[in-house]
N, CA, C and O atoms as CSV, one atom per row, in Angstrom:
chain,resi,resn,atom,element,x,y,z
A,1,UNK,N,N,-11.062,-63.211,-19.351
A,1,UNK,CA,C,-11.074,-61.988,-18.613
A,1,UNK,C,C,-9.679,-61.709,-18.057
A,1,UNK,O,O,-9.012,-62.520,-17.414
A,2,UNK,N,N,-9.302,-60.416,-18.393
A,2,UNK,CA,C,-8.327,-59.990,-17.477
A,2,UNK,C,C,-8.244,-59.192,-16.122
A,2,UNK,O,O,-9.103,-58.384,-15.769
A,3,UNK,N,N,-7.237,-59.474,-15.480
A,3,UNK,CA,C,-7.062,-59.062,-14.177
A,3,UNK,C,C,-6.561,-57.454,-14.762
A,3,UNK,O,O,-6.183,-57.209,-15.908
A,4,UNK,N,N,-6.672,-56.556,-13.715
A,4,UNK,CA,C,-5.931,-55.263,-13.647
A,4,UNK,C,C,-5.953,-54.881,-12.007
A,4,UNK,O,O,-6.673,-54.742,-11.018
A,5,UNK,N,N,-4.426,-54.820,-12.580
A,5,UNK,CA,C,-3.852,-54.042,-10.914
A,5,UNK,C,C,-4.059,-52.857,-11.152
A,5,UNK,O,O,-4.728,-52.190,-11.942
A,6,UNK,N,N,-3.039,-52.629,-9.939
A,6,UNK,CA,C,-3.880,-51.014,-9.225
A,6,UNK,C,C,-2.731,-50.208,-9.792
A,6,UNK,O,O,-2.895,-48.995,-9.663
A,7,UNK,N,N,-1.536,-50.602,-10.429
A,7,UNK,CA,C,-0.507,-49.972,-11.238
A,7,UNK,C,C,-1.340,-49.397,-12.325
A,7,UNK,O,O,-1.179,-48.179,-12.406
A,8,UNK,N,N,-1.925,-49.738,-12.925
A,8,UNK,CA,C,-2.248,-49.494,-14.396
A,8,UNK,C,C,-3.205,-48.643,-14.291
A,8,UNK,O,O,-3.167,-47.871,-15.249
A,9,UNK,N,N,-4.260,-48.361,-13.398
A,9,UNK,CA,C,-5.160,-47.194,-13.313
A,9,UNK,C,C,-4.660,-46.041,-12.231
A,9,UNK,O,O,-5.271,-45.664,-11.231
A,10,UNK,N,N,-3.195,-45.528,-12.788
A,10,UNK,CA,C,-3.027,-44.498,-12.143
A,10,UNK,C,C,-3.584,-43.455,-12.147
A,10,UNK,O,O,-3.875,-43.127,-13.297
A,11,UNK,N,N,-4.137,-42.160,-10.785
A,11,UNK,CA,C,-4.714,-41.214,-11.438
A,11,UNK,C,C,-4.533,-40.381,-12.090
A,11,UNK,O,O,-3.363,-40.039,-11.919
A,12,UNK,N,N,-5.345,-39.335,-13.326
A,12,UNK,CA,C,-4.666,-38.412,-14.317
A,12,UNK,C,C,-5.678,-37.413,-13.832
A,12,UNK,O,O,-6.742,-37.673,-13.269
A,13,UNK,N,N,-5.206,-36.273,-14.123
A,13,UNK,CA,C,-5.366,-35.072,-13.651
A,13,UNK,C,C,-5.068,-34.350,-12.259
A,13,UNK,O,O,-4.207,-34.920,-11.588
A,14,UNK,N,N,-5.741,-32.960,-11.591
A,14,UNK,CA,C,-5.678,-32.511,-10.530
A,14,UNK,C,C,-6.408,-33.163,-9.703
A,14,UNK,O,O,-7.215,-34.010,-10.086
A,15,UNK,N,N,-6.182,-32.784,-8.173
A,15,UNK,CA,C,-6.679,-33.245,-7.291
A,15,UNK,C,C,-7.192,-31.828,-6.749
A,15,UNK,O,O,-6.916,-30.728,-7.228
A,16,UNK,N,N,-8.244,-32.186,-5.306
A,16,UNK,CA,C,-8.627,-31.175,-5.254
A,16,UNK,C,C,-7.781,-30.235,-4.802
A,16,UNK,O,O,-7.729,-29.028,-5.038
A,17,UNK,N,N,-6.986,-31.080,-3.983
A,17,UNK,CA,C,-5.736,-29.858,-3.686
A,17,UNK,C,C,-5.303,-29.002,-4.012
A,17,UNK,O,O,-5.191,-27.874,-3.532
A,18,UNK,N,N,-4.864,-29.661,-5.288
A,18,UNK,CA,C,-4.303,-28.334,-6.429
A,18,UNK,C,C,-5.025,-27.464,-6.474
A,18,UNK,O,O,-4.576,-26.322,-6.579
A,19,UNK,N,N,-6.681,-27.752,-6.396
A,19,UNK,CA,C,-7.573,-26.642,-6.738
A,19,UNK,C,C,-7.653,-25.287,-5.604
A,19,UNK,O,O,-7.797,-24.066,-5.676
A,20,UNK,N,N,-7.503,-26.104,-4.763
A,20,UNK,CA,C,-7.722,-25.339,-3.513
A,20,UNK,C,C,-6.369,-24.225,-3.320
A,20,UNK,O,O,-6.427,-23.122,-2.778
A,21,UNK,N,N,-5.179,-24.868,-3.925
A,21,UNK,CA,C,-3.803,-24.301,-3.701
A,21,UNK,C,C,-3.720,-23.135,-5.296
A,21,UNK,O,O,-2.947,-22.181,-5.211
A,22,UNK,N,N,-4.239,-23.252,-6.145
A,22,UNK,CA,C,-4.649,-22.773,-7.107
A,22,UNK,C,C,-5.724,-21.690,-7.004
A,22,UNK,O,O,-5.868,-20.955,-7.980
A,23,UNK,N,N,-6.729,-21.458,-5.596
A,23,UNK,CA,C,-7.477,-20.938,-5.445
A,23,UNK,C,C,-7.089,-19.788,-4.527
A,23,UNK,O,O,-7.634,-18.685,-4.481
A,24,UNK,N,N,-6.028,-20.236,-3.782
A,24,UNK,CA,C,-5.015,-19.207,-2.733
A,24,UNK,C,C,-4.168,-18.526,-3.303
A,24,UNK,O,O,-4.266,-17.323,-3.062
A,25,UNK,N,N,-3.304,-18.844,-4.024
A,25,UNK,CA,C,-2.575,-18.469,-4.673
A,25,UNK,C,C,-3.036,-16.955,-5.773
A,25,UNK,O,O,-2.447,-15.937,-6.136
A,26,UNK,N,N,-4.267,-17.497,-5.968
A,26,UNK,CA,C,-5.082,-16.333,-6.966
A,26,UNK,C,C,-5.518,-15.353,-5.626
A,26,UNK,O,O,-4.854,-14.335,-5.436
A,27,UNK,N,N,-6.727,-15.709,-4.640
A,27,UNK,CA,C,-6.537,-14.750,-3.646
A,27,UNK,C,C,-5.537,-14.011,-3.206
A,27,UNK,O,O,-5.679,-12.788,-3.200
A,28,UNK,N,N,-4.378,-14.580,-2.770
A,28,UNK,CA,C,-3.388,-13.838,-2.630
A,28,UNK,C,C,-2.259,-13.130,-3.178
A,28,UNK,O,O,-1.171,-12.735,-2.761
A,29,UNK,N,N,-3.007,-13.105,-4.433
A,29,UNK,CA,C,-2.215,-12.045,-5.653
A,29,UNK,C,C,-3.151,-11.124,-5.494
A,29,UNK,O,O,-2.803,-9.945,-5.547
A,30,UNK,N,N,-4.545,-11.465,-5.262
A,30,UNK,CA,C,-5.212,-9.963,-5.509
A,30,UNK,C,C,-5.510,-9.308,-4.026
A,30,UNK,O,O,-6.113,-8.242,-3.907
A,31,UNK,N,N,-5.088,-9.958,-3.075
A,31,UNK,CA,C,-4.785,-8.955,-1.675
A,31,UNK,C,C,-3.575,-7.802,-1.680
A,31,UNK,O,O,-3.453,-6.653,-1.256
A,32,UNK,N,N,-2.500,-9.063,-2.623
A,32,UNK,CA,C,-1.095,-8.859,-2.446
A,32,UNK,C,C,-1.419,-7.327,-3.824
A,32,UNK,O,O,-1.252,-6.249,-3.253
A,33,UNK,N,N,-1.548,-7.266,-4.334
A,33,UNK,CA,C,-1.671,-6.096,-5.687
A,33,UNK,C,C,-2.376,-4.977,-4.594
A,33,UNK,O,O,-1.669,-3.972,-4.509
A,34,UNK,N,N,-3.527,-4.923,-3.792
A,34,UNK,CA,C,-4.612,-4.536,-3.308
A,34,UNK,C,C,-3.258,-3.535,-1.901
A,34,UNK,O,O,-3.145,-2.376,-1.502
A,35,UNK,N,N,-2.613,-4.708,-1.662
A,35,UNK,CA,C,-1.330,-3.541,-0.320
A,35,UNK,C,C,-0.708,-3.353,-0.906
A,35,UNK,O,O,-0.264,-2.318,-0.409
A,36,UNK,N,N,0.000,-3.563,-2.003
A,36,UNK,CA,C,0.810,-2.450,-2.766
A,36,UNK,C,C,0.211,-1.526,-3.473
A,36,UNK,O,O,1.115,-1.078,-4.178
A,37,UNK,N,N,-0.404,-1.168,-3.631
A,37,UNK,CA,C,-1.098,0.045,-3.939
A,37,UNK,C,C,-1.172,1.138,-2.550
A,37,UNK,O,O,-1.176,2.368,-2.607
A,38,UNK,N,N,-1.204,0.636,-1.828
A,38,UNK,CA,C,-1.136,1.825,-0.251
A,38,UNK,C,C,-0.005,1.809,-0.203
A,38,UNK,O,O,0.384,2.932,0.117
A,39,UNK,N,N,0.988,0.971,-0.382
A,39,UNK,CA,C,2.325,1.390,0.010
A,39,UNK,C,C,3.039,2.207,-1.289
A,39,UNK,O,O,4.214,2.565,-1.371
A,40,UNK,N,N,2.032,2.376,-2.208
A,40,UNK,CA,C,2.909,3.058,-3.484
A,40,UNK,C,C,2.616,4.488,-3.382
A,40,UNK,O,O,3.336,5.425,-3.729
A,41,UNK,N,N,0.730,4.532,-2.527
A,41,UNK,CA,C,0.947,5.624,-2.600
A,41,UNK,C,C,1.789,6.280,-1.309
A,41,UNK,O,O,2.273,7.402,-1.456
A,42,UNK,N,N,1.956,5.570,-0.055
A,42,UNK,CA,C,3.045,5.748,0.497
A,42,UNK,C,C,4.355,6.395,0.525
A,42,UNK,O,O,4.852,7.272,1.231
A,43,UNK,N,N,4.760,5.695,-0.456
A,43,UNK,CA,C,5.699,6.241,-1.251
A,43,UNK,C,C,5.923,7.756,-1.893
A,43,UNK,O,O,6.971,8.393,-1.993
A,44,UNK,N,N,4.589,8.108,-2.288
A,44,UNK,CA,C,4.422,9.152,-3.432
A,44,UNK,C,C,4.214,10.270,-1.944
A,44,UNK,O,O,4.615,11.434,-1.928
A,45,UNK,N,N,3.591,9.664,-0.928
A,45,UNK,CA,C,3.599,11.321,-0.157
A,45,UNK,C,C,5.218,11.011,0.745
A,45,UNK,O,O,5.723,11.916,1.409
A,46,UNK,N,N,5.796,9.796,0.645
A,46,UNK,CA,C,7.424,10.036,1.682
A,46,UNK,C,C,7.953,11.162,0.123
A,46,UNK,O,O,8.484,12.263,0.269
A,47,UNK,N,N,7.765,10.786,-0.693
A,47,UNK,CA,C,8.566,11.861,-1.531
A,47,UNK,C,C,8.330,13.080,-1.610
A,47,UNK,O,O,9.243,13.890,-1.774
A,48,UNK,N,N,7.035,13.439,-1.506
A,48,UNK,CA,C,6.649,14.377,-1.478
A,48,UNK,C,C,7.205,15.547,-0.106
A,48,UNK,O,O,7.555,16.725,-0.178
A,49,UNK,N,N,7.095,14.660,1.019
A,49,UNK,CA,C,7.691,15.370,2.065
A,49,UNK,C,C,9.255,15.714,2.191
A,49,UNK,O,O,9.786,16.796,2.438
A,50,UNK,N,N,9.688,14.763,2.004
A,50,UNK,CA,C,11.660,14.763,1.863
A,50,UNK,C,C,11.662,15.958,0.960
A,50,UNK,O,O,12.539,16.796,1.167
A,51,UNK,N,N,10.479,16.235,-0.385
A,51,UNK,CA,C,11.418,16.891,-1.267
A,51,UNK,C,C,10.665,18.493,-0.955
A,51,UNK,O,O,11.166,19.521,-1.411
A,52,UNK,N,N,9.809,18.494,-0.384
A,52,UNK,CA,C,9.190,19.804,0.443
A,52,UNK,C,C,10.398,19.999,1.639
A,52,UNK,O,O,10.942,21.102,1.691
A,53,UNK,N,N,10.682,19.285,2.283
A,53,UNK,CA,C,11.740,19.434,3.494
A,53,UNK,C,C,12.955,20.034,2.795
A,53,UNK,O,O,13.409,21.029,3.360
A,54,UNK,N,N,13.595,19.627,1.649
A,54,UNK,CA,C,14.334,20.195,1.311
A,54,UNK,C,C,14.400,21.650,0.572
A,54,UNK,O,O,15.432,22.305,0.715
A,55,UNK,N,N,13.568,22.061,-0.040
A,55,UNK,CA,C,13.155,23.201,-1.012
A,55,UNK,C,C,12.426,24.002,0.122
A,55,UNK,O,O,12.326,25.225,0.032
A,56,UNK,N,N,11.845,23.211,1.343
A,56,UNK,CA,C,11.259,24.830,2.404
A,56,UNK,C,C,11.727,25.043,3.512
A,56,UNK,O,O,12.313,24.223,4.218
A,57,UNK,N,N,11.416,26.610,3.847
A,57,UNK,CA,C,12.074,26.799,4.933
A,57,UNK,C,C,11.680,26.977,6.303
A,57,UNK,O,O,12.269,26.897,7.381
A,58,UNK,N,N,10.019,27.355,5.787
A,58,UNK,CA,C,9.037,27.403,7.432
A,58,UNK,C,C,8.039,26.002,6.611
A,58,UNK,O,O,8.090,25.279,5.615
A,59,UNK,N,N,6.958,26.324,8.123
A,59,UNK,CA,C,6.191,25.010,8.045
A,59,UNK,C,C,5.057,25.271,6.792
A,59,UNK,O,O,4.696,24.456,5.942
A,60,UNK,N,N,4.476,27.169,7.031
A,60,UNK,CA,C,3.678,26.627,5.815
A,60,UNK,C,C,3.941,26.418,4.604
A,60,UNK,O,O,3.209,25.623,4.016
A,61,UNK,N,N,4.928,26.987,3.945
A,61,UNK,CA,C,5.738,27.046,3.039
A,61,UNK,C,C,5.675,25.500,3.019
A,61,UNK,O,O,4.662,25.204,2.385
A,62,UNK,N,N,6.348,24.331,3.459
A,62,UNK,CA,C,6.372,23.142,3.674
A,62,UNK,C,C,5.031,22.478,3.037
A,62,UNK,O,O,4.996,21.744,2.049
A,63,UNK,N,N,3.875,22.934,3.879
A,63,UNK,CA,C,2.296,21.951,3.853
A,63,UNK,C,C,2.227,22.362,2.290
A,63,UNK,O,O,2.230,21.520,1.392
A,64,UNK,N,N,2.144,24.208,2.001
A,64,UNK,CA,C,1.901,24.005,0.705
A,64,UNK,C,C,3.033,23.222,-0.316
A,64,UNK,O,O,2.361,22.681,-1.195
A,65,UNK,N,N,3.927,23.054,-0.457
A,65,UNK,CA,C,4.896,22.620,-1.334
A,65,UNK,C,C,4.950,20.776,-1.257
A,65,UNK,O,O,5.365,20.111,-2.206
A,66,UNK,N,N,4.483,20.200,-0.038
A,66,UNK,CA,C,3.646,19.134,-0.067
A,66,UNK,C,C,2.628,19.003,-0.922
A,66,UNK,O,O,2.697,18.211,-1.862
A,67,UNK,N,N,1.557,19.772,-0.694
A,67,UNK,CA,C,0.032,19.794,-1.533
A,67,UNK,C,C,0.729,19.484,-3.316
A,67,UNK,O,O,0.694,18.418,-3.930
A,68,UNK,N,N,1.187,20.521,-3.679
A,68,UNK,CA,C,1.503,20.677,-4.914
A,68,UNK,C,C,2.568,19.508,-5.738
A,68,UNK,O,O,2.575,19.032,-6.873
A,69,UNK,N,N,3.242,19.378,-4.786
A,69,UNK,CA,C,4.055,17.605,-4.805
A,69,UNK,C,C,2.916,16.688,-5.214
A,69,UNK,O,O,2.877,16.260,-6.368
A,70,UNK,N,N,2.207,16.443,-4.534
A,70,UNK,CA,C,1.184,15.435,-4.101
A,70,UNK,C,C,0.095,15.653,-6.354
A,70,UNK,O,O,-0.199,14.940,-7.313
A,71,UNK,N,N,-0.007,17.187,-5.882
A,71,UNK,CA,C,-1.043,17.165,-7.252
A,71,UNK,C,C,-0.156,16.760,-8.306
A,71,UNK,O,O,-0.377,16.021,-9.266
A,72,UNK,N,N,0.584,17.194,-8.062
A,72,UNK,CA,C,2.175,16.948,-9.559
A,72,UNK,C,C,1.653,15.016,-9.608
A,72,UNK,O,O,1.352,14.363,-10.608
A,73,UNK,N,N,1.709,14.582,-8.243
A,73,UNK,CA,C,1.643,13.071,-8.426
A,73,UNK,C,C,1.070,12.040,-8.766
A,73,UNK,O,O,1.331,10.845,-8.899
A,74,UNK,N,N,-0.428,13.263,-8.981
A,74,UNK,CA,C,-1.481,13.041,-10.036
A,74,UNK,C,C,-2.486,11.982,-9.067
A,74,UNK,O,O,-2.127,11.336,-8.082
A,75,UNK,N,N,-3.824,12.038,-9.681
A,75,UNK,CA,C,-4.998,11.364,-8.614
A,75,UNK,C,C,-4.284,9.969,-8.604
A,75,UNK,O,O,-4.156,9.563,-7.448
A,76,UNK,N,N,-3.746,9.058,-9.613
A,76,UNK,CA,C,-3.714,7.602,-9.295
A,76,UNK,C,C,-2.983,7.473,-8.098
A,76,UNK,O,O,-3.549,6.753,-7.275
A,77,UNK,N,N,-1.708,8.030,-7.678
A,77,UNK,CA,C,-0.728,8.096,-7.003
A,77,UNK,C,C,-1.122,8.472,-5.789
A,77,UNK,O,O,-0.967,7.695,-4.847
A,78,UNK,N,N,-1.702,9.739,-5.603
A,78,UNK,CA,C,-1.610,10.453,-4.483
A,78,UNK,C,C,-3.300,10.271,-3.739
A,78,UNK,O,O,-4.397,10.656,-4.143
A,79,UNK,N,N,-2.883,9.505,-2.493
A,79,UNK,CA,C,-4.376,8.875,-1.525
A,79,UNK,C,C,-5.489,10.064,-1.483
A,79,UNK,O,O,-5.148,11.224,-1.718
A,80,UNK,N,N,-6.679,9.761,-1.209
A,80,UNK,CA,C,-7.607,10.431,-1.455
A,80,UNK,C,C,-8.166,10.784,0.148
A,80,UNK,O,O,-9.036,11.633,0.342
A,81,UNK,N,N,-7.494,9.960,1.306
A,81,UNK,CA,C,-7.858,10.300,2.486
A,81,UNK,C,C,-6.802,10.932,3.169
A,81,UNK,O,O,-6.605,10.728,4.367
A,82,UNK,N,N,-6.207,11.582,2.582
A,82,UNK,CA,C,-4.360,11.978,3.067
A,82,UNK,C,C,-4.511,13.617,3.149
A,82,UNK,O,O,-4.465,14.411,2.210
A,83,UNK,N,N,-4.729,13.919,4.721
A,83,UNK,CA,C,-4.738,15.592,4.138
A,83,UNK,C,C,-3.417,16.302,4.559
A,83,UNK,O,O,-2.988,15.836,5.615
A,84,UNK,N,N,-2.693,17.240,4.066
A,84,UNK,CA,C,-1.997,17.593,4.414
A,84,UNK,C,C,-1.770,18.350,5.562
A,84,UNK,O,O,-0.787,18.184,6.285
A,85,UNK,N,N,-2.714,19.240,5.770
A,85,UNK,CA,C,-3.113,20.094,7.283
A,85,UNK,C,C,-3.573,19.317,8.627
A,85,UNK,O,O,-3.567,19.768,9.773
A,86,UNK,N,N,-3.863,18.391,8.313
A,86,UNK,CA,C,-4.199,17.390,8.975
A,86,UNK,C,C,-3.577,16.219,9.658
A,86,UNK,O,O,-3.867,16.053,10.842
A,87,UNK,N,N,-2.479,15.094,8.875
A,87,UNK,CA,C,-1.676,14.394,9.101
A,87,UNK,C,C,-0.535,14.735,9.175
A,87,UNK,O,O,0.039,13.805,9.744
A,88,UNK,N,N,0.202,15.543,8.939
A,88,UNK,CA,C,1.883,16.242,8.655
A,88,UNK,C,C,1.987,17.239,10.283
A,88,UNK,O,O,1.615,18.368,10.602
A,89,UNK,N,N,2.654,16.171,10.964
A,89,UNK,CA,C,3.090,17.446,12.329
A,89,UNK,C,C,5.176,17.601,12.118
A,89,UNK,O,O,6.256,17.012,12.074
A,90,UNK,N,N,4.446,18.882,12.060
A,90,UNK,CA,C,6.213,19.579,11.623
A,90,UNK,C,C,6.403,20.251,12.943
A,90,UNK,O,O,5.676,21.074,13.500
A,91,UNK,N,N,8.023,19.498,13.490
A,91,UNK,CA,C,8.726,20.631,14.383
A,91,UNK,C,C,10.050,21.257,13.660
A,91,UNK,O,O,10.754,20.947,12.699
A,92,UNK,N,N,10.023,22.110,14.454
A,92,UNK,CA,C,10.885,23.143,14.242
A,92,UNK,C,C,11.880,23.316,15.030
A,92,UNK,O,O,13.016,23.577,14.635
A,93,UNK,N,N,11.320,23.101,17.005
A,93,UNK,CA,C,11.970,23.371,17.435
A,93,UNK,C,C,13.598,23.438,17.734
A,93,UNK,O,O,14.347,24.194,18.353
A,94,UNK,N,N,13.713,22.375,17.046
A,94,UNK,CA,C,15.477,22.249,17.211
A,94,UNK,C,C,15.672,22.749,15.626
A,94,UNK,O,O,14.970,23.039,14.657
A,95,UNK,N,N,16.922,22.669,15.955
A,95,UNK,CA,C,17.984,23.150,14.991
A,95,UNK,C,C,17.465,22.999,13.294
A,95,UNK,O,O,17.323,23.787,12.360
A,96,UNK,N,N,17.228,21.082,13.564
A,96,UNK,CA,C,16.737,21.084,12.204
A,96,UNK,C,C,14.687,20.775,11.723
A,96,UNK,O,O,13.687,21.085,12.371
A,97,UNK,N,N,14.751,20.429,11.058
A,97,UNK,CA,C,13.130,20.499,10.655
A,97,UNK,C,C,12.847,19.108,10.909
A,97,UNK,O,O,13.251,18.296,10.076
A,98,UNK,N,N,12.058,18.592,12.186
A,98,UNK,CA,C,11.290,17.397,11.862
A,98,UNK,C,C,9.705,16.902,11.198
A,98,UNK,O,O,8.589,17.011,11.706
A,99,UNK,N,N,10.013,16.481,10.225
A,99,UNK,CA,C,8.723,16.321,9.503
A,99,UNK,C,C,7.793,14.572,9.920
A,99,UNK,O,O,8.393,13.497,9.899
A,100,UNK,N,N,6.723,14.677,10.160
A,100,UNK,CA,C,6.432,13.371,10.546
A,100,UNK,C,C,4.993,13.317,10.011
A,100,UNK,O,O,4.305,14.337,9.986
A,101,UNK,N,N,4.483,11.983,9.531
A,101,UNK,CA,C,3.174,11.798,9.273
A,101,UNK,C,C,3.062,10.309,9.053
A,101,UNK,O,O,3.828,9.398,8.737
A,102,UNK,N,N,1.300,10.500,9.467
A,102,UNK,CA,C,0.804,9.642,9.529
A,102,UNK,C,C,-0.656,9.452,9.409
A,102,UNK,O,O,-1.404,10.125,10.118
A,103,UNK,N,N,-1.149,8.539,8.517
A,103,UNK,CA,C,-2.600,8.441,8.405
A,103,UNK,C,C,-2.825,6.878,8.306
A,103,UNK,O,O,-1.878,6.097,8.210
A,104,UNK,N,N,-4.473,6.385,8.343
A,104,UNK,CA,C,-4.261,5.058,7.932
A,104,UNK,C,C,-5.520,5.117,6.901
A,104,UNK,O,O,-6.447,5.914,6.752
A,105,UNK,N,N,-4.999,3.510,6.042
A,105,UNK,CA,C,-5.764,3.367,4.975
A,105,UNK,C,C,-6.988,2.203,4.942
A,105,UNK,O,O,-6.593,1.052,4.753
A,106,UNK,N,N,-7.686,2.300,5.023
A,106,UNK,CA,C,-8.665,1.161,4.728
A,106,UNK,C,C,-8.644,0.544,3.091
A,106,UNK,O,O,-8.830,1.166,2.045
A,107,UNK,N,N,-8.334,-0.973,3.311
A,107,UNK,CA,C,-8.705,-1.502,1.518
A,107,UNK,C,C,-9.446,-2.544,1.845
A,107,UNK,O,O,-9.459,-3.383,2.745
A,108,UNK,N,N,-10.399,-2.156,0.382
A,108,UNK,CA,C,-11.783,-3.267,0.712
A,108,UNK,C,C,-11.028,-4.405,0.110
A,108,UNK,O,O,-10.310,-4.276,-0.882
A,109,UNK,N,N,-11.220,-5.509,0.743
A,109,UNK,CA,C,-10.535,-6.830,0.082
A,109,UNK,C,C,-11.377,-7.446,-0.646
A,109,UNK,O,O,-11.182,-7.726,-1.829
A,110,UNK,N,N,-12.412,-7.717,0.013
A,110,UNK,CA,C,-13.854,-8.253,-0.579
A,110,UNK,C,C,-14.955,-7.532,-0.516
A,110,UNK,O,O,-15.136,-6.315,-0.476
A,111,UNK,N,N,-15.864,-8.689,-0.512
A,111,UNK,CA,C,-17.427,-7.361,-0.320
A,111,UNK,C,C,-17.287,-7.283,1.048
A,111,UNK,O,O,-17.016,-6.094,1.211
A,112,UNK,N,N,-17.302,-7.817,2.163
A,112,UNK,CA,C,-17.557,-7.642,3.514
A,112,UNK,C,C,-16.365,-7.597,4.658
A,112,UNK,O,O,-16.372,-7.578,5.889
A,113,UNK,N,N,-15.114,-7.589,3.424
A,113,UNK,CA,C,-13.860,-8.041,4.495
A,113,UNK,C,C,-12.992,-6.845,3.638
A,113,UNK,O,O,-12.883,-6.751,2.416
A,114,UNK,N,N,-12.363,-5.888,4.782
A,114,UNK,CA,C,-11.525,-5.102,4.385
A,114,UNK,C,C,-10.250,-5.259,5.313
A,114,UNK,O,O,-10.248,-6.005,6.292
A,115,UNK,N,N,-9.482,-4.714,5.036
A,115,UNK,CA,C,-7.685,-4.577,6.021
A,115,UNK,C,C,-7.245,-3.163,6.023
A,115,UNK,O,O,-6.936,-2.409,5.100
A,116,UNK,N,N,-7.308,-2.986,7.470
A,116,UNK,CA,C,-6.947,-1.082,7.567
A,116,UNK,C,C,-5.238,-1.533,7.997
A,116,UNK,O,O,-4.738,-2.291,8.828
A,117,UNK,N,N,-4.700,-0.594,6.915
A,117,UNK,CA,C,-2.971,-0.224,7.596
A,117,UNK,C,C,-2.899,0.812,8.037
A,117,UNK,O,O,-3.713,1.712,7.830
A,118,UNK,N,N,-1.852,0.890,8.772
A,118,UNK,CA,C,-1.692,2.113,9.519
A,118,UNK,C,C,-0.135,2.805,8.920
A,118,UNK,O,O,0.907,2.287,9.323
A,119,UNK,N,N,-0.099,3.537,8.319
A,119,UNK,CA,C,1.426,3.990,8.229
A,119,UNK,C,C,1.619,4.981,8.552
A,119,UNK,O,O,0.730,5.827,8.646
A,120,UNK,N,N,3.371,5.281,8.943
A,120,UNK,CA,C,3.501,6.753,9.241
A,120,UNK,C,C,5.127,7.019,8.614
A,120,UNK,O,O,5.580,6.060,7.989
A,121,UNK,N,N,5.628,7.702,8.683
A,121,UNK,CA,C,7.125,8.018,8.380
A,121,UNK,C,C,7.152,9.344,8.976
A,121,UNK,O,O,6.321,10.076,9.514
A,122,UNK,N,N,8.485,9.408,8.676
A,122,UNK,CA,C,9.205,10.685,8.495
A,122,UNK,C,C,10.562,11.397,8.095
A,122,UNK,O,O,11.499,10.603,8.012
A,123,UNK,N,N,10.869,12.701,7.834
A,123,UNK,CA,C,12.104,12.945,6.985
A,123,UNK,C,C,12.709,14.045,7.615
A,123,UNK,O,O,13.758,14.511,7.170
């Protein structure tokens, strides 16, 4: 009979660790995909406003030339809880045009667990 040390039955494969670190890692690609998508469409209404701010000269002129930005940006792009008459407070009073908005987004993460952001900008 032979002896065997504890050298020779090293372990092979994962541990659970890995599994567990393997299991986060996947969650948090699909949270992480899940907030960039609000911040893209983010994106699609800051453009929309900068490039209405520039091309108008009163406010409604502005909301509509927003709207039509926004449809140009097509449903994937442009949020579905984002109204323009609604979130967009435009001053005037000074010299130049301040445009500001803000709405927030709810994303379902899971079945029972969602994450509301709040964003706002302005141009």
């Amino acid at each position: 009979m032979t002896m065997h040390t504890r050298a020779q039955f090293k372990q092979q494969g994962g541990t659970i660790a890995t599994l567990v670190l393997l299991v986060l890692m996947v969650w948090g690609s699909i949270i992480g995909l899940k907030v960039f998508q609000a911040y893209r469409e983010f994106d699609t209404i800051k453009d929309a406003v900068v490039s209405a701010k520039i091309s108008s000269l009163n406010p409604q002129a502005l909301r509509q030339t927003v709207k039509t930005k926004l449809a140009e940006a097509g449903a994937i792009k442009a949020p579905e809880n984002f109204s323009v008459d609604d979130d967009i407070d435009i001053d005037t009073e000074k010299e130049t045009v301040s445009v500001k908005f803000k709405y927030a987004k709810k994303i379902q993460l899971f079945k029972n667990i969602s994450l509301l952001v709040e964003l706002k900008g302005e141009a």
